[in-house]
N, C-alpha and C positions, 0 to 999 in steps of 0.2 A: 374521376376528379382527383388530381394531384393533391395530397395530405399537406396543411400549415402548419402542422406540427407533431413531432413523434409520437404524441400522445392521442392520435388519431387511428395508430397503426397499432391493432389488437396482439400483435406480436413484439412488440418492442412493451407494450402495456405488462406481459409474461415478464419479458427479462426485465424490466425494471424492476418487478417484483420477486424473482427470483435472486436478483442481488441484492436488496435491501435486505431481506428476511437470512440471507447468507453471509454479507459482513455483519449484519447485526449476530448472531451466534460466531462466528469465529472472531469479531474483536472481543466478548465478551470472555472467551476461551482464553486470548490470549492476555490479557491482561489481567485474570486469574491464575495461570500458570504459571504468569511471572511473581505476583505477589505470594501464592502457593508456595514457589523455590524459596525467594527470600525469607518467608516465615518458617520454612521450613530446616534453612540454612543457619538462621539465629536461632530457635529455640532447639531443635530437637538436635541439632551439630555441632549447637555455643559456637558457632563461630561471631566474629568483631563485623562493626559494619560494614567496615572495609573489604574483608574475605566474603562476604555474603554477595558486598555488591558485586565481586569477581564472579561472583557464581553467576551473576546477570551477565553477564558479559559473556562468561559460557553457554550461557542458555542463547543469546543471538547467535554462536558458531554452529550448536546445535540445529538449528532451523535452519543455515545458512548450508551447511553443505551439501546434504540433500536436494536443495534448491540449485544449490553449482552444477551439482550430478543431472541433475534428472530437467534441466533448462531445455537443453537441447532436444531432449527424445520428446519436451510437453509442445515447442514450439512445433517440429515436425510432428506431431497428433494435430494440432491444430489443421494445419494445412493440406494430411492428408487424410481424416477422418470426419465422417458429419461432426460438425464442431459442439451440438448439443450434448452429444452420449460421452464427451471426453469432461466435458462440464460436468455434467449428471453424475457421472463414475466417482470423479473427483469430491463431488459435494457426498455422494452418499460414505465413500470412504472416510473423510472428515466428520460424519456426524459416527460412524463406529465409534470412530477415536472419543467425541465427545460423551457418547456411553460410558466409553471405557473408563472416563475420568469420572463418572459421575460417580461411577459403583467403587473403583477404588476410594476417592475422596469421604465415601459415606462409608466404606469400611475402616477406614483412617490406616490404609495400606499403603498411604504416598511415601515417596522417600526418595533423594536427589536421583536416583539412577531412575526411576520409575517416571520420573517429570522430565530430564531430559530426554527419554526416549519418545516418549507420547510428545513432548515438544520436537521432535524431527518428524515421528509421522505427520505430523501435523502439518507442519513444513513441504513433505513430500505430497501430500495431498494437495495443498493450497498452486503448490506451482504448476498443475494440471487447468484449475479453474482458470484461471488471469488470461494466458493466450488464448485461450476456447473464447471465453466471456468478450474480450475484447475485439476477438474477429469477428462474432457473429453482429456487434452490433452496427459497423458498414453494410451484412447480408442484407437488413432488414428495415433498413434507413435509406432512404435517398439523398447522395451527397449532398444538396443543397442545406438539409437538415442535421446536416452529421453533427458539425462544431454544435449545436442545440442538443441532438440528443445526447454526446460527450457529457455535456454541462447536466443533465439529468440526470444520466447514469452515475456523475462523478455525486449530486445531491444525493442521489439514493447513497454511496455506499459514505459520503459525511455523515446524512443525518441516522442512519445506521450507528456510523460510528461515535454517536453523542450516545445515544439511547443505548446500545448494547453495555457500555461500558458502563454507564449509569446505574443500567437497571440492573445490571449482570453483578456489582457492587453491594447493591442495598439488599438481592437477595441472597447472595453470598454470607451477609452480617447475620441472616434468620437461619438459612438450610445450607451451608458450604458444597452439598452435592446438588442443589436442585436447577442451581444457573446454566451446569454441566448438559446436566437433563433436557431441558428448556432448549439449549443450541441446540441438541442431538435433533427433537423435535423438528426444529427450523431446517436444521440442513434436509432432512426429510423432504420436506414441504420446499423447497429451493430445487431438488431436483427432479419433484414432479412439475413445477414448474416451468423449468427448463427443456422436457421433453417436449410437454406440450405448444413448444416453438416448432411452427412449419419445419419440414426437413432443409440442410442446407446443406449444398454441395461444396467443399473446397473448391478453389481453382487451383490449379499444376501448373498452367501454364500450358504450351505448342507439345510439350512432350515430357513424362513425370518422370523425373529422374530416380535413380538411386538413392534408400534414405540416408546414407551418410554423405551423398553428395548436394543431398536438401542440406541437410544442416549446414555444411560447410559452405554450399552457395549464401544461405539466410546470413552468415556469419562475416564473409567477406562483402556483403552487401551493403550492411551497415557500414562496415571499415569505413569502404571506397568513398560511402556518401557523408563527407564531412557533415553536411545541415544534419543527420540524425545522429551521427557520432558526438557533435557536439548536443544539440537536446538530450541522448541518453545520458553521456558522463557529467553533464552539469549537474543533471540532478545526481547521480550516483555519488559524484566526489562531494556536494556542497551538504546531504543531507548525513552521508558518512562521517561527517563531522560533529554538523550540529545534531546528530541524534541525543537531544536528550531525555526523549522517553523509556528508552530504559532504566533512569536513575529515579522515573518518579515514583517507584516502591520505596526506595531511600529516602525522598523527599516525602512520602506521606507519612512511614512510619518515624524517622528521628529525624527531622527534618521542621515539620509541617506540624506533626503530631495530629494526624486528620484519621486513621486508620485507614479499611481497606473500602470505607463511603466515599473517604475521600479521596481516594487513589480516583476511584467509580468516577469520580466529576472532574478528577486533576485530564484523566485521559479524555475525557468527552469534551471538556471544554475547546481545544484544538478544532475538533470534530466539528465544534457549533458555530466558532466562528468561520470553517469552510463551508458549512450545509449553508449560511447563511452567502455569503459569496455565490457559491454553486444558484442558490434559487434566482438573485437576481441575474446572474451572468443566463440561467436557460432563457430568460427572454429578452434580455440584452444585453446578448454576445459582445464580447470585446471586436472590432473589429480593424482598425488601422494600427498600426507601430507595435504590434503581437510580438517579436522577436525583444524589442527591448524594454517593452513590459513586464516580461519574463525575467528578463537578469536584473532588473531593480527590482520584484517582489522575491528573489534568492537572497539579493543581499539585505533587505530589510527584514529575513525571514534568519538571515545570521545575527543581525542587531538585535533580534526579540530576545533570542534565545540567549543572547548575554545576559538582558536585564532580569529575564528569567533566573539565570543562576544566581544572580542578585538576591531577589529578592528571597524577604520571612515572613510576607503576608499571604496569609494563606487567598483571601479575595485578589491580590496585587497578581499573584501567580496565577492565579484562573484564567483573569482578565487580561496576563500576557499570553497564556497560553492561545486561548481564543484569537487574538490577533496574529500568534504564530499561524493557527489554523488557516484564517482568511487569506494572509497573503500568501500561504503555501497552492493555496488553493487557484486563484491568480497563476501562478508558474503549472502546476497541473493539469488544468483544463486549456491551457496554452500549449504546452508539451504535447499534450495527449493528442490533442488536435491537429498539431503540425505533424508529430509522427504516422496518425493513421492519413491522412489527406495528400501525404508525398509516398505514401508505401504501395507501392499496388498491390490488390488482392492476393495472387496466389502464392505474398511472401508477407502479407500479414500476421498467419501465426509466427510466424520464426522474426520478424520482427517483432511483436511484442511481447514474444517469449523473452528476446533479449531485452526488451525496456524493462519487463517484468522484473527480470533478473539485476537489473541496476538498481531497480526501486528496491526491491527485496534484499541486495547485496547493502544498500547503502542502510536499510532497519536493522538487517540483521550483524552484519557485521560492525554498524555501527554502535550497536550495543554491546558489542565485543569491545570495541573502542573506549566505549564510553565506560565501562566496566576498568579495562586496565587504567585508561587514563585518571578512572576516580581511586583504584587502589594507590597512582604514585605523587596525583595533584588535591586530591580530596574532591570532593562532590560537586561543591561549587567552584574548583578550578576547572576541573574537567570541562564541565558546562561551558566557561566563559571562554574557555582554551577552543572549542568545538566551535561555539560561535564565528568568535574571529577567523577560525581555518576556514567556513566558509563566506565570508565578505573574501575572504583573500582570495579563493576559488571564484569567485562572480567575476571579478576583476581580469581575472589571466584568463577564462574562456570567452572574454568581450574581448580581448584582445587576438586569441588566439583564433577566434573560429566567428569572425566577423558576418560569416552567414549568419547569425543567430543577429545580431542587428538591424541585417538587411532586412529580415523577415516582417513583412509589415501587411500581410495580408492571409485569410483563409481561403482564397479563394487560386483551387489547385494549381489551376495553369499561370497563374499570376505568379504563386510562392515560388514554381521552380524557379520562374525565368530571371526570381529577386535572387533568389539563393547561389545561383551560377552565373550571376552577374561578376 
């Protein structure tokens, strides 16, 4: 008997829990790291707010190159390795790291060169899990189910990402090494997880090529196909802007004046009002005019993020935050949907290595952004400047890449026949 829902199939039951329990300890990682550098950049370097917040800014380049580097060799693992052990590897290698922060932090051995390096391991690890994690979950899904379990998978790693950063916060304020501890734990437990998913075969395709001629087939693949060229760089360029979560250690410590509880809540709130989106979207999918649902919730998702840099209330800021969340959320499980459902199988990893790589390019880099752009326009220019860049981006890819409009269906053979209309 054919499954009504992902949640019937004992192996999707595994990776839903092995992703939840593994964003939840790597948000919590990272948004300790980040407030780590900055506390660490004011008191013990005297640096001004301004030179600290550059140091954020470094720290997204840090994460980010790594991620440029090593895209392509995680997308080609994907596709030609069981896609479980490239996961596994990846989670057990990130929770080292988070050892490693725990016992430094508790010896009080941290210090900017020691935090950006563990912030790029960190990095190198994380862009091995994303294409594994994402391919495997068409293996063990049946298409019809997909956009649902998307929407599931995308709930597990929101509501992860409310509670890690929450909780990884409040216990930060008691033991600063124990939240460290805590992820190391979890990734543990994520990639036993992860193993015990039935074995899955990559597909190659009629005949497996050479790996650098994988990569470079994955890579002009995208090119050629305008409909995911434009889904990746909408989101790459519109969120490369409004990144403004790198500044909210700025905004918690002289800003908000909230400390690092409230940094904990500033980041989760995002998170809650996507988990919440995510749960109703798993049981009622979006399902007609998908293409321009998506570029109205980019550009409402650049309007938040102005009123955000607005705002000096610290409940006003949660409560935009949260709203950024939900309609991020909205373009997300939209994206994500239309990229795995037009990709075939045996160019899934190397496709969503490279979506990876956009998502990732536009956090990390964006905090490079966000960073410079707060050292020469201040905090809340930066923000409001970031915003508008992306309303301005929603506008010129509705115009430029009109497949994204056409799209008005999940269902496979329908999307192409809209998309090459």
């Amino acid at each position: 008997m054919e499954p009504s829902s992902p949640l019937q199939i004992a192996d999707f039951r595994r990776y839903w829990c092995a992703r939840f329990i593994a964003v939840f300890a790597t948000m919590s990682m990272v948004v300790l790291i980040g407030y780590q550098l900055y506390d660490v950049a004011r008191e013990d370097y005297a640096m001004s707010v301004a030179e600290a917040s550059f140091q954020l800014g470094l720290l997204g380049l840090a994460q980010f190159i790594p991620l440029f580097l090593l895209t392509p060799v995680a997308g080609l693992a994907a596709d030609r390795f069981d896609r479980r052990y490239v996961a596994a590897f990846a989670n057990g290698l990130d929770g080292l790291i988070a050892a490693l922060l725990a016992a430094l932090t508790w010896a009080d051995a941290l210090n900017l060169p020691i935090l950006f390096a563990l912030a790029a391991a960190h990095g190198a690890a994380r862009v091995f899990v994303n294409p594994a994690m994402s391919a495997i979950a068409p293996n063990i899904v049946p298409a019809p189910l997909l956009p649902r379990a998307i929407a599931m998978s995308s709930m597990a790693w929101q509501t992860a990402s409310v509670i890690g950063p929450a909780v990884g916060g409040l216990v930060f304020a008691q033991a600063e090494w124990l939240p460290h501890a805590i992820s190391a734990l979890m990734l543990g437990g994520a990639t036993v997880l992860v193993i015990s998913i039935r074995p899955i075969k990559a597909s190659h395709g009629s005949q497996p090529l050479k790996p650098l001629r994988q990569i470079i087939e994955g890579m002009v693949y995208v090119w050629r196909e305008r409909f995911l060229l434009g889904c990746i760089t909408l989101d790459l360029f519109a969120v490369l802007l409004a990144g403004a979560t790198a500044l909210l250690p700025v905004f918690a410590r002289d800003i908000l004046f909230v400390g690092p509880e409230g940094l904990g809540l500033m980041r989760a709130a995002p998170a809650l009002g996507a988990s919440s989106v995510a749960l109703f979207l798993a049981f009622r999918p979006l399902e007609r005019e998908v293409g321009m649902k998506m570029l109205f919730a980019v550009a409402a998702f650049g309007t938040l993020t102005i009123a955000f840099g607005f705002s000096r209330s610290f409940i006003l800021s949660l409560a935009i935050l949260a709203m950024m969340g939900a309609v991020d959320m909205v373009s997300v499980f939209i994206r994500s949907s239309l990229v795995q459902l037009f990709t075939p199988d045996d160019k899934r990893g190397r496709v969503s290595s490279i979506s990876g790589l956009a998502i990732s390019a536009s956090n990390e880099l964006g905090e490079m952004q966000s960073g410079i752009a707060a050292a020469l326009l201040g905090t809340t220019g930066a923000v409001v400047f970031g915003g508008a860049g992306a309303i301005v981006v929603t506008l010129v890819w509705a115009w430029y890449f009109p497949e994204l409009r056409r799209a008005s269906s999940f269902e496979p053979q329908e999307l192409k026949r809209e998309v090459k209309t």
